[in-house]
SEVEX-452368 format. One line per field, with one value per residue: residue in one letter; x, z, y of N, C-alpha, C in turn; residue number from 1. Coordinates in Angstrom, 1 decimal. Example, Ala and Ser with C-alpha at 12.3 -4.5 7.8 and 13.67 -1.06 7.14 Angstrom:
<rs>
code: c(A, S) $
npx: c(13.2, 12.8) $
npz: c(7.8, 7.1) $
npy: c(-5.7, -2.2) $
capx: c(12.3, 13.7) $
capz: c(7.8, 7.1) $
capy: c(-4.5, -1.1) $
cpx: c(13.2, 12.9) $
cpz: c(7.8, 7.9) $
cpy: c(-3.3, 0.0) $
pos: c(1, 2) $
</rs>
This chain:
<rs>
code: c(X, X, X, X, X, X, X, X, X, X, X, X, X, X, X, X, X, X, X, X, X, X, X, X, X, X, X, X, X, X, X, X, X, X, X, X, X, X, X, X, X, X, X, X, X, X, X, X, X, X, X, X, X, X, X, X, X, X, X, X, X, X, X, X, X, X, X, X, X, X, X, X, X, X, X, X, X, X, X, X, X, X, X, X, X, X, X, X, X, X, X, X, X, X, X, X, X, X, X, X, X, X, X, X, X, X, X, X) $
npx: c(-38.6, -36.4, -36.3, -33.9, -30.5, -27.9, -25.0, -21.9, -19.0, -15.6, -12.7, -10.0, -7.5, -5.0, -3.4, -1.8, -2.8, -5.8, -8.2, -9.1, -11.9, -13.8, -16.9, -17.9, -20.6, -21.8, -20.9, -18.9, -19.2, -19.0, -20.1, -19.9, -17.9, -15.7, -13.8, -12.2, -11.2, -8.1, -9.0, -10.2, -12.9, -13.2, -12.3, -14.8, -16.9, -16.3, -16.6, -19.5, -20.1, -19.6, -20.9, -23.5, -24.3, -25.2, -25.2, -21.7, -19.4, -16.4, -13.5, -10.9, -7.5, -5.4, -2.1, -2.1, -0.3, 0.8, 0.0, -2.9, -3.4, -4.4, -7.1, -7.8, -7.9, -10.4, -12.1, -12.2, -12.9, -15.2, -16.5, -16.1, -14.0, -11.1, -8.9, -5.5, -4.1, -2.0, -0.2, -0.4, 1.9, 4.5, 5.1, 3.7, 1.7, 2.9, 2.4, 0.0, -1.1, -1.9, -4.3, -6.3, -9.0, -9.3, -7.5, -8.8, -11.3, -9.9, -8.7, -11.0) $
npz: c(-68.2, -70.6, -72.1, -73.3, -73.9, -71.6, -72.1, -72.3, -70.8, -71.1, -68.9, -68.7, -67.2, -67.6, -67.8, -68.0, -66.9, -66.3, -67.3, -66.0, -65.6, -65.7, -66.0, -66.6, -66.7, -68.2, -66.7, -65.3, -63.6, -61.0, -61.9, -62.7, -61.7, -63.1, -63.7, -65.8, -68.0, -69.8, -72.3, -75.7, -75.3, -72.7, -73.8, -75.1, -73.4, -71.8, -73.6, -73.6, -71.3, -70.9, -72.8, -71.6, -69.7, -71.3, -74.0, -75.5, -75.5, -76.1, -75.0, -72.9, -72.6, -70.9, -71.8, -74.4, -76.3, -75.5, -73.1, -73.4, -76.1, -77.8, -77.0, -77.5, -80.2, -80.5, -79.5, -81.3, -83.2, -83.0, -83.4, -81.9, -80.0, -79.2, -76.8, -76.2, -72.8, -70.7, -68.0, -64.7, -62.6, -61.3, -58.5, -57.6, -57.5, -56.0, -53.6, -53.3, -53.1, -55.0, -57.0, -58.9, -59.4, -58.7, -61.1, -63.2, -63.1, -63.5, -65.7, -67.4) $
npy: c(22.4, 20.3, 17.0, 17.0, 15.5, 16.4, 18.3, 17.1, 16.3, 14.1, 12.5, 11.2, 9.4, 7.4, 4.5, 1.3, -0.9, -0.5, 2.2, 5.3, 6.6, 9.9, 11.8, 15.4, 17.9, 20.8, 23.2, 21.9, 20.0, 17.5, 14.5, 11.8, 8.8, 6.4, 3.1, 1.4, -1.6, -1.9, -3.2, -4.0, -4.4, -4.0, -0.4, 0.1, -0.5, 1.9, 4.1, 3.7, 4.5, 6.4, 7.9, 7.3, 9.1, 11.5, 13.8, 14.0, 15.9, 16.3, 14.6, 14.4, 13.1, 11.6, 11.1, 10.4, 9.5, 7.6, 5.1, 5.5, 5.7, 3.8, 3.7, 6.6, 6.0, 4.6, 6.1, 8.4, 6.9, 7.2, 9.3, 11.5, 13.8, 14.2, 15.4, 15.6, 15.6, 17.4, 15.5, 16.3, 17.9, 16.9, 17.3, 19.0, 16.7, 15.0, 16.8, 16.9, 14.6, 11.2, 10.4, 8.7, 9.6, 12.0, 12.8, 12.4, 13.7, 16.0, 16.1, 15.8) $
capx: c(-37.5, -36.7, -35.7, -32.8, -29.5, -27.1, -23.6, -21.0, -17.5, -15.4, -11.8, -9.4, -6.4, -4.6, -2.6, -1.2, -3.8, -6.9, -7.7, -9.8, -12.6, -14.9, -17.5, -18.6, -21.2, -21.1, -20.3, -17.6, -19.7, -18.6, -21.2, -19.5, -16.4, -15.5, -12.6, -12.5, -10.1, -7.6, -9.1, -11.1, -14.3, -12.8, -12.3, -16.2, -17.7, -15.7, -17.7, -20.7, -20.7, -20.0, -22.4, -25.2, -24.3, -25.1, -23.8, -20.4, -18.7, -15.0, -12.8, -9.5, -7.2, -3.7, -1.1, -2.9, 0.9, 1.0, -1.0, -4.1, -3.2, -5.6, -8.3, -8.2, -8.3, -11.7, -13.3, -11.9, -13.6, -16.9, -16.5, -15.6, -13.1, -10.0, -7.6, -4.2, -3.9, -0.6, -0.2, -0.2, 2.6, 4.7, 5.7, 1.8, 0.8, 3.6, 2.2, -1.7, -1.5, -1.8, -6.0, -7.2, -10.9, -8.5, -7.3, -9.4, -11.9, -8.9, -8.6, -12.4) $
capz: c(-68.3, -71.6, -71.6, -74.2, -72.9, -71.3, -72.9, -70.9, -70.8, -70.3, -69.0, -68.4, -66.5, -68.5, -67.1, -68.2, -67.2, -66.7, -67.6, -65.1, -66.6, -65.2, -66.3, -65.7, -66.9, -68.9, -65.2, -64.7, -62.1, -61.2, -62.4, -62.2, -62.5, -63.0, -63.8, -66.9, -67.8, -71.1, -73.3, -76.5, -74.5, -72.1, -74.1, -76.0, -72.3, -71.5, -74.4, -73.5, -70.1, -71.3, -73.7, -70.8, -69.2, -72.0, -75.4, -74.7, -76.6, -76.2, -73.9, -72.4, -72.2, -70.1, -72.5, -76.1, -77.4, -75.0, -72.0, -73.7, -77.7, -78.6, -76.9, -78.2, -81.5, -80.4, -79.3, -82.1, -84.5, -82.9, -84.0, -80.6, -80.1, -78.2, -76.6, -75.0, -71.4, -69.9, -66.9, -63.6, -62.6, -60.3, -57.3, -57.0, -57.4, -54.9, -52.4, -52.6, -53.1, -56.5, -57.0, -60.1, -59.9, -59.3, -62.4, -64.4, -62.9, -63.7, -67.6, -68.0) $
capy: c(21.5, 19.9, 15.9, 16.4, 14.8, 17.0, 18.2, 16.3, 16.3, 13.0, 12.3, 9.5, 9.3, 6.3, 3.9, -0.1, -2.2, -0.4, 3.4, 5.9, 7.4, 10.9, 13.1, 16.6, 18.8, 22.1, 23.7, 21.3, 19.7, 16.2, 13.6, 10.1, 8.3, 4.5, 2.4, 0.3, -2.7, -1.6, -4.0, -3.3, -4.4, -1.9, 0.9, 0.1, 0.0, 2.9, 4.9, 3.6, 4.6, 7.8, 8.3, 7.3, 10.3, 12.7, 14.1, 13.9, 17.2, 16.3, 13.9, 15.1, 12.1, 11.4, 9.8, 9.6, 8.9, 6.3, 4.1, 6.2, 5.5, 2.5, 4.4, 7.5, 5.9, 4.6, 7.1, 9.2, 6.2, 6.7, 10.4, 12.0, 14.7, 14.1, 16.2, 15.0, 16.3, 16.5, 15.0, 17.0, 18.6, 15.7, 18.4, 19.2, 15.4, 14.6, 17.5, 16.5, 12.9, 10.7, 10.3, 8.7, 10.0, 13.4, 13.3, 12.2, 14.9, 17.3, 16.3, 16.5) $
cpx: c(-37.7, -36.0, -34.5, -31.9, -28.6, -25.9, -23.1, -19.2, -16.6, -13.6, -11.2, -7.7, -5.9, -3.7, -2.4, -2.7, -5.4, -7.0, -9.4, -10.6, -13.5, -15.7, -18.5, -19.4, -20.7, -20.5, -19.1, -17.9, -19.2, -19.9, -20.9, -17.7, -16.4, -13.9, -12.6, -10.9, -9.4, -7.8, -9.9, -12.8, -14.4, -13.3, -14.4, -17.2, -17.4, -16.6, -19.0, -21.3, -20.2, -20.7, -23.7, -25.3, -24.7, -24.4, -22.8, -19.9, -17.3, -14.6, -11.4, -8.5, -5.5, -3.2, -1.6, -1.7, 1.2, 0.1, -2.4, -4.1, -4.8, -7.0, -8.8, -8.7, -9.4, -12.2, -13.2, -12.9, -14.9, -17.2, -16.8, -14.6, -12.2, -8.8, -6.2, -3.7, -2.8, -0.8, 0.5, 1.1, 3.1, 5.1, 4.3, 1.4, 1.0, 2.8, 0.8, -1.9, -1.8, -3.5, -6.2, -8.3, -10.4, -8.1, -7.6, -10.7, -10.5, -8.8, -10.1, -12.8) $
cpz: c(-69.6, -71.4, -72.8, -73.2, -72.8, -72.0, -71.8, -71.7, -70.3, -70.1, -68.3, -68.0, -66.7, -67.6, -67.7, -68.3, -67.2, -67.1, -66.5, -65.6, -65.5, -66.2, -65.8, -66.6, -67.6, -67.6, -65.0, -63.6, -61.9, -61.1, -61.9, -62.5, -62.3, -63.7, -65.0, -67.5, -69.3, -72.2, -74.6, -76.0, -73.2, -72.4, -74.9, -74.3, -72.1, -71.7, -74.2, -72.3, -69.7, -71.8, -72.6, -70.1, -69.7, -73.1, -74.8, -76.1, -76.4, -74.7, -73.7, -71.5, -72.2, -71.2, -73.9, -77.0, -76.9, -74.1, -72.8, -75.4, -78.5, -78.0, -77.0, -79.7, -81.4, -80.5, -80.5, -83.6, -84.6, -82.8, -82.7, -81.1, -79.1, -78.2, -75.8, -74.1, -71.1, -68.6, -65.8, -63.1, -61.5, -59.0, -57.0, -56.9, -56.0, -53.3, -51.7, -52.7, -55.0, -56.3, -58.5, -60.8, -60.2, -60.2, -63.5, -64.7, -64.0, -65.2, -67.7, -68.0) $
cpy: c(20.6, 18.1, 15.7, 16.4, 16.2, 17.3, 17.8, 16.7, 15.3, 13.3, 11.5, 9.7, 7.8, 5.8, 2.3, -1.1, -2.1, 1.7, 4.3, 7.0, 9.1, 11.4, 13.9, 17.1, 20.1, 23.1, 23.3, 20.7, 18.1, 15.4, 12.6, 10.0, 6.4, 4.1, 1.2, -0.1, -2.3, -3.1, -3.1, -3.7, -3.6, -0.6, 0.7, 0.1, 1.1, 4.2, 5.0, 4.3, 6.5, 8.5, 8.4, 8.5, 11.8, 12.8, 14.5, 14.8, 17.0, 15.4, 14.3, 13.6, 12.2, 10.6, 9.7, 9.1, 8.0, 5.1, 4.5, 5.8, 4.8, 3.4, 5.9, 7.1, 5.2, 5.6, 8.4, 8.4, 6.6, 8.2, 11.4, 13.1, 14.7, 15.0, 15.3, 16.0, 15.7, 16.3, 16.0, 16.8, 17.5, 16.3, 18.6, 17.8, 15.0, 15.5, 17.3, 15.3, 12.7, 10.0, 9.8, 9.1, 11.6, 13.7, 13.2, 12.7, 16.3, 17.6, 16.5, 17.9) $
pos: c(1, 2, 3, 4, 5, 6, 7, 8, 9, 10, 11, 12, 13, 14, 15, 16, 17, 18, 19, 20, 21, 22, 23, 24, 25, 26, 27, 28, 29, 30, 31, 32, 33, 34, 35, 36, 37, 38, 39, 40, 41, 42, 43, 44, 45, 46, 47, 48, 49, 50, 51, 52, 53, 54, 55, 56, 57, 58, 59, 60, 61, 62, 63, 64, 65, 66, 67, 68, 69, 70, 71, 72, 73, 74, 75, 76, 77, 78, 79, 80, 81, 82, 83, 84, 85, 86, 87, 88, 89, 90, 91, 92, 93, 94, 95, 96, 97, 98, 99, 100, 101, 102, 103, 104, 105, 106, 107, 108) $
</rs>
């Protein structure tokens, strides 16, 4: 077993006041998730608490033209790779319930 960090994969399910973060494994295995407040000491914990998880190879984020904007362009500063995930399909959300860790598993 070697002690380099893991590749990870993060994603965030964006929203108004705070934004809903995961990440999984090169599997896609679920790791963690947390909830962080849309500030810019927000979005800078956000990173961090992605980073502690592993090299982080790309984030997959709800909204980047909107609720998600300011924090893509973080994590885009801090030389990241961001994709904009569209948001789950509202006739499937409506049939399994509305989950933030769900979907922010689902964009990772």
């Amino acid at each position: 077993m070697t002690d380099q960090p893991q590749d990870v994969f993060g994603g965030v399910d964006t929203h108004t006041d705070t934004h809903h973060a995961a990440v999984v494994d090169q599997l896609g295995r679920h790791l963690a998730d947390a909830q962080f407040p849309t500030t810019n000491q927000g979005y800078c914990a956000l990173l961090d608490w992605l980073r502690s998880h592993g090299t982080v190879r790309a984030v997959g984020v709800e909204g980047t033209g909107s609720y998600g904007t300011q924090l893509t362009r973080v994590l885009g500063a801090a030389g990241l790779t961001v994709f904009d995930i569209n948001r789950p399909d509202r006739r499937i959300r409506h049939q399994q319930g509305k989950s933030d860790p769900i979907d922010a598993y689902a964009a990772a």
